[in-house]
N, C-alpha and C positions, 0 to 999 in steps of 0.2 A: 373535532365535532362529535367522533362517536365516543368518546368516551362523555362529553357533556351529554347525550342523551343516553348513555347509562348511567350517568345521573341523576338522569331526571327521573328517571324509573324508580328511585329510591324516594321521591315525592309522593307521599302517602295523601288519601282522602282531604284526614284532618289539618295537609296542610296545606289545602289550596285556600281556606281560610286566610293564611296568613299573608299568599300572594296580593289578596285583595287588602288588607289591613295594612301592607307596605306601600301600594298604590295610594291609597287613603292617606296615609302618612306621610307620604316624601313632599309635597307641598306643605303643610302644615311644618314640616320641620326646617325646608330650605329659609320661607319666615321666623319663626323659632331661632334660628341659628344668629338672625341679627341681636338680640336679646341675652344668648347664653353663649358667646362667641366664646368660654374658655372650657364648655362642660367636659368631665372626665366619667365616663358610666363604667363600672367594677360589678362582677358579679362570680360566684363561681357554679355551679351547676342549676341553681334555684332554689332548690330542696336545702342543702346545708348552708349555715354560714357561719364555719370553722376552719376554712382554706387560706389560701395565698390570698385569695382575692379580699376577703373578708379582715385579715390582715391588717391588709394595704390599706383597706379602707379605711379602717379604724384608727391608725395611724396618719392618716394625712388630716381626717375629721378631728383628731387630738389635738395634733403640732401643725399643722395647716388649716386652716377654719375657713382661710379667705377662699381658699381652692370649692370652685364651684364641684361635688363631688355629690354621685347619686347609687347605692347599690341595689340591680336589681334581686329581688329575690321572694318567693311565692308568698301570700297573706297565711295561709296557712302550714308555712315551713316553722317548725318549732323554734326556729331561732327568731322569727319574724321579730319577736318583743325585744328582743336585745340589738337588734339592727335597728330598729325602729329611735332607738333611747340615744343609739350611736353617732346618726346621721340623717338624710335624704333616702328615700327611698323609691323604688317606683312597682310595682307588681309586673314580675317575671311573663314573659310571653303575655304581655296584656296590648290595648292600643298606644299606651302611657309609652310601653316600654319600647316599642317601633319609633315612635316621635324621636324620642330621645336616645334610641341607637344610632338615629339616622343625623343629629341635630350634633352629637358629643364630638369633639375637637378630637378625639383619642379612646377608643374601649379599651376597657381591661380585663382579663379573665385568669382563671387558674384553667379551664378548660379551653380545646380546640372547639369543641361545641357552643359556648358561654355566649350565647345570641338570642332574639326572641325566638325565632326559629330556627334549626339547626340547618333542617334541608333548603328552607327557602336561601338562608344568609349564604348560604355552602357555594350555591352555585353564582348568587350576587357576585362573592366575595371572589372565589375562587378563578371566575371565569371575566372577572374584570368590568362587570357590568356595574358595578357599584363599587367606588374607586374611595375607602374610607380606611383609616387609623387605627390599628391594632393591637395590643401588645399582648404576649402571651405568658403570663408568671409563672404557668406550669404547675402538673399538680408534684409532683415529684420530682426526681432525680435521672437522669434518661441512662442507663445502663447496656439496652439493648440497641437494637435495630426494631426503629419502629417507623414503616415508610409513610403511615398518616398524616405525619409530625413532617416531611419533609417540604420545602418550601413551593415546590407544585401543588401540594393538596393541602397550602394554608394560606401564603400570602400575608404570611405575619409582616409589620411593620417592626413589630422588637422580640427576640425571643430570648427569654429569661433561662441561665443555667446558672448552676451553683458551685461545681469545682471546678479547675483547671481540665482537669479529665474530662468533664462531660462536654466544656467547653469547647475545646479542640476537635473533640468526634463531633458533635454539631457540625460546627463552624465548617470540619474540611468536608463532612457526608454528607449534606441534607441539603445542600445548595442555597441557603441565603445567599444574599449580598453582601458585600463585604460592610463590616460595622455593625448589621442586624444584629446576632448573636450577641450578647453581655452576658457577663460573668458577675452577679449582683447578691445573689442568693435567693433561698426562699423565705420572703417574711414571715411567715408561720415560725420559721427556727427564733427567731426574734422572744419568745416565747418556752422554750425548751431549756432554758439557762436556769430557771425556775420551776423546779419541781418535786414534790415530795414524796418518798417510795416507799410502798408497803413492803415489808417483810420477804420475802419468799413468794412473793408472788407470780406467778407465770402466765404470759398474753401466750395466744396458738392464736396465729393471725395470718391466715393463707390466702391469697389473692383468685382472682376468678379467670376461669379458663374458655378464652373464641368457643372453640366447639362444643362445650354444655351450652352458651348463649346468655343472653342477660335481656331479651324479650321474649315472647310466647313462642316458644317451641312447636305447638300445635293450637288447636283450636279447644282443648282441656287443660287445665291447671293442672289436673290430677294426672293426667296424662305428662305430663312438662315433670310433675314429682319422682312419677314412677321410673321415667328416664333418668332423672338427676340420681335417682335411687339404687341404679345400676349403672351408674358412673364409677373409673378406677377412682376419681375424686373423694365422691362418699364416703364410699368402702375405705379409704386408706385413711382420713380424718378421724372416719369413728373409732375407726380402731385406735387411732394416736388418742383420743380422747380418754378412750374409755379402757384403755390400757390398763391390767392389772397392775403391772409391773410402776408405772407412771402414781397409781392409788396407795400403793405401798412407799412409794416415795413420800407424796400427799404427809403422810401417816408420820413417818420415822422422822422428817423434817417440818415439820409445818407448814407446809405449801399449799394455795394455794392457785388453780389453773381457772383461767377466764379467756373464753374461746370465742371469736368474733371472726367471723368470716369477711371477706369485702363486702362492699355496699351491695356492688351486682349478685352476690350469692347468697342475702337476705333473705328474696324471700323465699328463699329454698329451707332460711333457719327452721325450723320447726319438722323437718324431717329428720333432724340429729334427735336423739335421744341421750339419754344420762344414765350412766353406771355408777362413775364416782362419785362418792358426796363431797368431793371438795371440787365437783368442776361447777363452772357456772358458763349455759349459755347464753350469750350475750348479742340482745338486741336493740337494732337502733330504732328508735332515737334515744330508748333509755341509757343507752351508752355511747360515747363518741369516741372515736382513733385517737384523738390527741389526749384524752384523759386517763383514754387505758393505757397508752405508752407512757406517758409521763409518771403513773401511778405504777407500774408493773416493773420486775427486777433483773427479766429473765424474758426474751421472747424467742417462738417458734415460729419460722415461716416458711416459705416456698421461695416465690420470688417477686414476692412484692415489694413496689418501693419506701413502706412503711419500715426495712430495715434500715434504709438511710437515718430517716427522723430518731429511731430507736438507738443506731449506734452515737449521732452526732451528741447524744446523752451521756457519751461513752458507757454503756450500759453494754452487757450480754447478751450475743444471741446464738443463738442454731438453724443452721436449715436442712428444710426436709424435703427432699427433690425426685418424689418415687416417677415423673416422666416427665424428666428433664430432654429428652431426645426429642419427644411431642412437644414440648411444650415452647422449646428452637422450631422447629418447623410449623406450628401449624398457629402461633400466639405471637410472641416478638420472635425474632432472630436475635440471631449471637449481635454481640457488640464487644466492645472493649473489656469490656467488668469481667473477670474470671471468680467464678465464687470461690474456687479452690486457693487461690492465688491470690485474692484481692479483696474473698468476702471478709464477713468480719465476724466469722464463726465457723466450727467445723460445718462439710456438708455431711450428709446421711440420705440416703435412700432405703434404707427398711429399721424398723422399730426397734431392736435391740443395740445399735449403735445409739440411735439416737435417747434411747433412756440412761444407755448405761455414763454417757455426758451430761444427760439432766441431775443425775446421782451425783458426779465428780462437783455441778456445780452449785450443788446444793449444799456440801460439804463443807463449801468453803466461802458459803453465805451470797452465793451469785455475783462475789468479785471479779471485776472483767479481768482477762491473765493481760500480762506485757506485750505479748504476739499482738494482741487485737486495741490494744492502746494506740501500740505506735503504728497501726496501720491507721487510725484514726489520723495519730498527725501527718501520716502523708496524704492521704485522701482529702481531709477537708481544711482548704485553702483559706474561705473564711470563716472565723469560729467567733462570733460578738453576737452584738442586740442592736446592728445596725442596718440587717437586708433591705426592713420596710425604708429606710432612710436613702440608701443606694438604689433603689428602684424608682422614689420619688422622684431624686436628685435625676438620675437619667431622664424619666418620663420629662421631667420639666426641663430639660436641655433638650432633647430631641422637638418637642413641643413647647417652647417659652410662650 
């Protein structure tokens, strides 16, 4: 109980709105449910619809038409038009989308969050009070210790992994029940078998870090800037960026660098600034994760799980790890995955290691070497165009 009401303290203003929008809606839906007795609802954060979730959907709407199938996602997400053209839809956090979270045989999400409400459904869900179908397709690769994820603070009904390895750490750490866990893939890779690549081109694609945050730090933006501005974050990015040494590569080999931070460290873009003339900052939604990895030859990163998608291309990468000690303690924990041992590129913590590798592999046109080949074939177990097909296939066996 007391940690449910430190929960509940995480329920904000704007979302006691939602409390009452669920009250509204569980009648409405228990009726509703005589009528859609098979609905399947997919969504993945709102805003994009380029995930697992997205997908999945698109695929079942393909090759399954008969499958009653709805994705939420905002009217005014950039992708709205192409979801719209794809399927069924419904608007993300709206009344629509309560009805029919609460009416669906089975949801689906690439997110732990993927709900109308994140806080109100957390503690429905979580604390047993609302006893529904879940599956979680994941947005990535799980590499770490991440206790969010583990079956006390989700109550997945299926949880989607993708190798043997991640499979196993799940299965034996995070306390499912036994059978929850599958080993199916991510549908998005579905997608990655397919792609065309520029030249020399180089993604610097660094993940976002707990203690900068990824809401209002203060009660100032500007405030929130000047912080992120004296972050080790900042300071060591620009410098990777804007690198003399990195421009003169630029130069001598034709490279081009295109620099995209995660989603959460957006809207922080506009505090980088540009030296090189062949770097490009890159913002969303003018750009998306999957078009810059499938486009890109070469990538730099920390430790996000955008090296997975990037290597499963058998493509090159490097990473750049200047607080990897912080970033174990105070972000995920350690897990299985050794980057030294297991990544699928040198690691580096300060700038002249890490260029004088961008030089070697520029040299020799950003060919992945044999070391990071075969660590591909032991690492990933399934390598086809049939995730979204293996995820169906379970969903509709667990729910026929």
């Amino acid at each position: 109980m007391s940690r449910f009401f430190e929960k509940l303290k995480d329920v904000k203003p704007k979302d006691i709105l939602h409390i009452f929008l669920f009250i509204f809606a569980l009648p409405i839906a228990l009726v509703y449910k005589r009528f859609r007795k098979d609905l399947w609802l997919v969504c993945d954060n709102g805003v994009e619809a380029t995930d697992n979730g997205f997908c999945f959907f698109e695929y079942v709407c393909k090759n399954h038409p008969e499958q009653d199938c709805v994705y939420a996602v905002y009217k005014n997400s950039v992708d709205y038009e192409n979801v719209k053209k794809t399927g069924k839809t419904v608007k993300y956090g709206s009344f629509a989308h309560w009805i029919l979270y609460l009416t669906a045989k089975v949801n689906i999400s690439s997110q732990k969050g993927g709900k109308p409400n994140y806080a109100v459904c957390y503690l429905l869900e979580v604390y047993g009070i609302l006893r529904n179908s879940r599956v979680f397709l994941q947005h990535g690769v799980i590499l770490t210790n991440i206790d969010f994820l583990y079956y006390k603070n989700t109550k997945m009904s299926m949880f989607v992994t993708s190798t043997y390895r991640e499979w196993e750490y799940v299965n034996n750490n995070y306390g499912y029940p036994e059978g929850t866990v599958k080993l199916l893939g991510l549908p998005r890779w579905d997608k990655l078998h397919d792609f065309k690549t520029v030249p020399n081109q180089i993604l610097i694609m660094p993940t976002w870090r707990d203690w900068i945050g990824t809401d209002a730090l203060s009660k100032s933006i500007e405030d929130d800037k000047k912080a992120f501005c004296e972050s080790d974050y900042f300071k060591n990015w620009s410098k990777i960026i804007n690198s003399k040494r990195l421009e003169e590569i630029c130069e001598k080999y034709g490279c081009t660098v295109m620099f995209y931070p995660h989603r959460d460290m957006q809207r922080f873009i506009d505090c980088f600034s540009k030296s090189n003339p062949y770097l490009t900052i890159c913002k969303y939604p003018e750009y998306t994760v999957q078009e810059l990895m499938k486009s890109s030859a070469f990538m730099i990163t920390d430790y996000s799980s955008v090296q997975i998608d990037f290597a499963y291309m058998k493509k090159p990468l490097a990473y750049f790890q200047f607080d990897y000690e912080r970033f174990s303690e105070q972000h995920y924990g350690k897990g299985y995955f050794d980057y030294a041992e297991d990544g699928f590129g040198p690691v580096y913590n300060e700038e002249q290691g890490l260029m004088n590798y961008i030089e070697q592999m520029a040299q020799r046109s950003f060919a992945n070497t044999e070391l990071y080949l075969n660590r591909h074939k032991e690492f990933f177990d399934l390598y086809d165009t049939e995730n979204s097909k293996r995820n169906y296939e379970a969903v509709k066996e667990r729910w026929p």
